[in-house]
C-alpha positions as CSV (number, residue, x, y, z in Angstrom):
1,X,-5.7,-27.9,11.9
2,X,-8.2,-28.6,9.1
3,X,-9.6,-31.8,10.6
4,X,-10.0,-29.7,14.2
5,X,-12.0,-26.8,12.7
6,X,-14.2,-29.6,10.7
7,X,-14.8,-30.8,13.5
8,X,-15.6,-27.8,15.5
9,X,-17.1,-24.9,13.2
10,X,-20.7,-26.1,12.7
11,X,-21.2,-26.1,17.0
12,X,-18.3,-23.3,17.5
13,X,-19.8,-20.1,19.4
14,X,-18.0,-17.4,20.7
15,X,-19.3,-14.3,22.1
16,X,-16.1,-12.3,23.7
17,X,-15.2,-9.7,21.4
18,X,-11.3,-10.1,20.5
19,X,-12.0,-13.8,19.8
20,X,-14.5,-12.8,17.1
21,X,-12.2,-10.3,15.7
22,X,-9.5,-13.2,15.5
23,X,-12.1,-15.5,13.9
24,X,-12.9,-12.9,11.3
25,X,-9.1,-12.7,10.5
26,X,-8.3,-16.0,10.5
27,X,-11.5,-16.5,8.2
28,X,-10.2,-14.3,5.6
29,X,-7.1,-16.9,4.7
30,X,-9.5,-19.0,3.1
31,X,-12.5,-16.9,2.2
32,X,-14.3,-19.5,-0.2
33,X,-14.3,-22.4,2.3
34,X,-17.5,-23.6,3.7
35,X,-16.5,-23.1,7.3
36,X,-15.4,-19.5,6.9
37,X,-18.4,-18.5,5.3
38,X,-20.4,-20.8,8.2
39,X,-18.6,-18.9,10.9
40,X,-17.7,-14.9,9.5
41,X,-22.1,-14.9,9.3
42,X,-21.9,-16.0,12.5
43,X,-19.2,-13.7,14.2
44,X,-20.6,-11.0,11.9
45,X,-24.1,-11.4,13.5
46,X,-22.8,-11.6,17.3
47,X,-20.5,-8.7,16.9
48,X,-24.1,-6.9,15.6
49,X,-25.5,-7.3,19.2
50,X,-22.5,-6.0,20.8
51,X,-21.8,-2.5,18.5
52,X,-22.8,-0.4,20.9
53,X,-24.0,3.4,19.3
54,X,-23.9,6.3,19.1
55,X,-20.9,5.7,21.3
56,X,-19.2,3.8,18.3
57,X,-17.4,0.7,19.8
58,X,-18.0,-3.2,20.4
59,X,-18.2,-4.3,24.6
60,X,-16.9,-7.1,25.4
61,X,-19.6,-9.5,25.1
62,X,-23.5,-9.6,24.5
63,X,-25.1,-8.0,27.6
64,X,-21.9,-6.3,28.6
65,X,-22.5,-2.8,27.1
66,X,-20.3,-0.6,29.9
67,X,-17.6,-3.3,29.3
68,X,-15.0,-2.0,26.8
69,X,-11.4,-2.6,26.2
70,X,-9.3,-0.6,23.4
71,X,-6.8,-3.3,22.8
72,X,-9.9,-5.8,22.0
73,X,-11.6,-3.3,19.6
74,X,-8.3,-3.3,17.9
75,X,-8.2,-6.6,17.1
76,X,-12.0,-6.8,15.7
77,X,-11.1,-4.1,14.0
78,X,-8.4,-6.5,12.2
79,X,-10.8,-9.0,11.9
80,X,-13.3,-6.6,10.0
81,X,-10.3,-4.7,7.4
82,X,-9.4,-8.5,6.4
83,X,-12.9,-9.0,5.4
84,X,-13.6,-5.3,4.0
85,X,-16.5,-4.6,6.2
86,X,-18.1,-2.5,8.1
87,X,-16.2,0.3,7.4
88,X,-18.4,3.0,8.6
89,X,-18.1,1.6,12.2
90,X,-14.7,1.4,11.9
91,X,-14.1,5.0,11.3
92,X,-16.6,5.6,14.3
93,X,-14.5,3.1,16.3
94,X,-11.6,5.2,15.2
95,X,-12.9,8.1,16.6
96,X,-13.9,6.6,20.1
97,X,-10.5,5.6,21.0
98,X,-8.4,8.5,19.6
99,X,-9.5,10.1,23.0
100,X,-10.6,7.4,25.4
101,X,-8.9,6.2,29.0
102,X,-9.6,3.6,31.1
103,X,-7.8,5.2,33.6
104,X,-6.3,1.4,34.9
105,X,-2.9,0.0,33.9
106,X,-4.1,-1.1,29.5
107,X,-3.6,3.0,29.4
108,X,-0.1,2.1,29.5
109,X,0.3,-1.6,28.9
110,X,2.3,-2.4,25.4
111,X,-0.6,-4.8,24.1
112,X,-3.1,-1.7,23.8
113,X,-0.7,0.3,21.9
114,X,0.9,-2.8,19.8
115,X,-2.8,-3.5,18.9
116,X,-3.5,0.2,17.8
117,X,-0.5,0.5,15.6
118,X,-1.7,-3.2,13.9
119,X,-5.0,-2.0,13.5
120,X,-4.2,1.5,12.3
121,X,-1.5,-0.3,9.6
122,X,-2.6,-4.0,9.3
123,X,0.3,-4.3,6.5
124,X,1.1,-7.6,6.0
125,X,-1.2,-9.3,8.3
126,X,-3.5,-9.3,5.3
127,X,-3.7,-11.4,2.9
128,X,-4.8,-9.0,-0.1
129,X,-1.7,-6.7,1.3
130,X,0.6,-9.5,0.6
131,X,-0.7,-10.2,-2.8
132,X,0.2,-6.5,-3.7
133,X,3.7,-7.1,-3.0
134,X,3.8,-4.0,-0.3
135,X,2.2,-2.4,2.4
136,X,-1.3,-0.7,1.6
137,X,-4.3,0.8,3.9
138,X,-7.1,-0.6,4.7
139,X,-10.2,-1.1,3.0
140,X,-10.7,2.8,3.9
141,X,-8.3,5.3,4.4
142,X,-6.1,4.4,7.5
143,X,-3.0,6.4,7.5
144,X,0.3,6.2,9.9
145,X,-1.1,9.3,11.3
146,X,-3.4,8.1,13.4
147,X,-0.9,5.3,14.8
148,X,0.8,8.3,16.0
149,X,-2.4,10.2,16.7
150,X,-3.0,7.2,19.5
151,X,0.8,7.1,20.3
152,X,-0.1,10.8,21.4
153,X,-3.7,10.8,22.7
154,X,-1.9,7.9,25.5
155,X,1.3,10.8,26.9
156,X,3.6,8.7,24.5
157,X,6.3,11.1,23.0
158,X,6.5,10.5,18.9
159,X,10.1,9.0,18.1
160,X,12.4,11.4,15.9
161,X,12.2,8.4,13.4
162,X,9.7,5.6,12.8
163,X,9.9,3.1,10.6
164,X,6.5,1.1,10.6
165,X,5.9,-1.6,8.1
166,X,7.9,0.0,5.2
167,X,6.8,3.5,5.8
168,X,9.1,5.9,7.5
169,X,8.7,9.6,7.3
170,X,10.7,12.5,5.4
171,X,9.0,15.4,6.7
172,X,6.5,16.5,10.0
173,X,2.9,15.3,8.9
174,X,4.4,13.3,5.3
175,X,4.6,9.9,5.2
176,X,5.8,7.7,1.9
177,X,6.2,4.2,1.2
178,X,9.6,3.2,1.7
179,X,11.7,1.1,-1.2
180,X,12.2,-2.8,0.2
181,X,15.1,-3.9,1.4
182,X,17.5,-6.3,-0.5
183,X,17.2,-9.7,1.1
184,X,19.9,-10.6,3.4
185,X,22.3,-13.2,2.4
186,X,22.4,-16.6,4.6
187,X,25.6,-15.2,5.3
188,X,24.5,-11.7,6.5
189,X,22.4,-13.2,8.8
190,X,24.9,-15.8,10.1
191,X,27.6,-13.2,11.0
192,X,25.9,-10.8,12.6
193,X,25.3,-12.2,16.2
194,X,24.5,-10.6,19.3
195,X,27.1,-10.3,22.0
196,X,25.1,-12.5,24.7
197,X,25.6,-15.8,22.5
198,X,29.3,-15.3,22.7
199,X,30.1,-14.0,19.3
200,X,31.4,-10.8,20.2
201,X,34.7,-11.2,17.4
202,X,35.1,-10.3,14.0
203,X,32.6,-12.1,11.8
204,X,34.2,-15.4,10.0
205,X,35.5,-16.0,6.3
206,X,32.7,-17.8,5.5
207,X,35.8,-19.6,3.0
208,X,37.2,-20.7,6.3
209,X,36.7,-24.1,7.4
């Protein structure tokens, strides 16, 4: 992988708008090497020409300003909360798709509300989260709320229970970090296997030969 990039990060250009989210992201893993520097300036400068105000979201690609997709904004939203940027747009971002419909079938495709949860609640998808040891916002204040506030803004009914990355609520409206779990034994996660592999008896002694 490192040979590949060296080879292709000083000619690399890519103007579709998810890609230079991902780029971004991937960027921030190793934030002090030459060729992340080289190409978040880069991505960082197209995604400049494609922020489209006062509207407040990215099209899909430079000269493409009616072209919009919410799924793709979510992952250059990723991208820019794993390199702590930008912030202002992102709340304006935010905003835009809280209440936006596209009226085709990404209104109710997973993707577009898998990527809106992930960008809402990065968690451990960044690195600075993991560091900490737990789940955190982002660089601003993004809350579980407004994963929910998109659940609802699409017709999707809120679940009596949510857990989402370690945060799980206790009241309407009150979210708190929830303790970790104990790791699972090699054991635990030997016995415990689904009926359509055949193991539908009693889990074995594991002192049984």
């Amino acid at each position: 992988m490192h040979d590949l990039v060296e080879r292709l990060y000083r000619d690399l250009a890519v103007t579709q708008d998810l890609g230079l989210g991902m780029i971004l992201w991937m960027s921030h893993f190793f934030p002090g090497a030459t060729c992340s520097k080289v190409l978040r300036e880069r991505s960082l400068a197209t995604l400049g020409r494609m922020w489209i105000d006062p509207s407040g979201y990215f099209c899909r690609g430079p000269g493409l300003p009616t072209v919009k997709f919410a799924f793709t904004n979510y992952g250059v939203s990723i991208g820019l909360q794993a390199i702590r940027t930008w912030s202002e747009r992102e709340h304006a971002r935010q905003q835009f798709f809280a209440t936006y419909r596209s009226h085709d079938r990404y209104d109710r495709d997973a993707i577009t509300h898998v990527m809106g949860c992930s960008s809402c609640v990065p968690g451990r998808l960044l690195t600075w989260n993991r560091r900490l040891g737990r789940c955190r916002p982002g660089p601003r204040p993004i809350h579980l709320d407004a994963a929910l506030l998109l659940l609802r803004s699409q017709g999707i009914p809120e679940p009596s229970s949510w857990v989402l990355r370690g945060v799980e609520p206790q009241q309407p409206g009150s979210w708190v970090p929830r303790p970790p779990a104990a790791p699972e034994s090699r054991y635990h996660r030997r016995r415990w296997r689904p009926a359509a592999c055949g193991h539908t008896g009693p889990p074995r002694d594991p002192g049984r030969r």
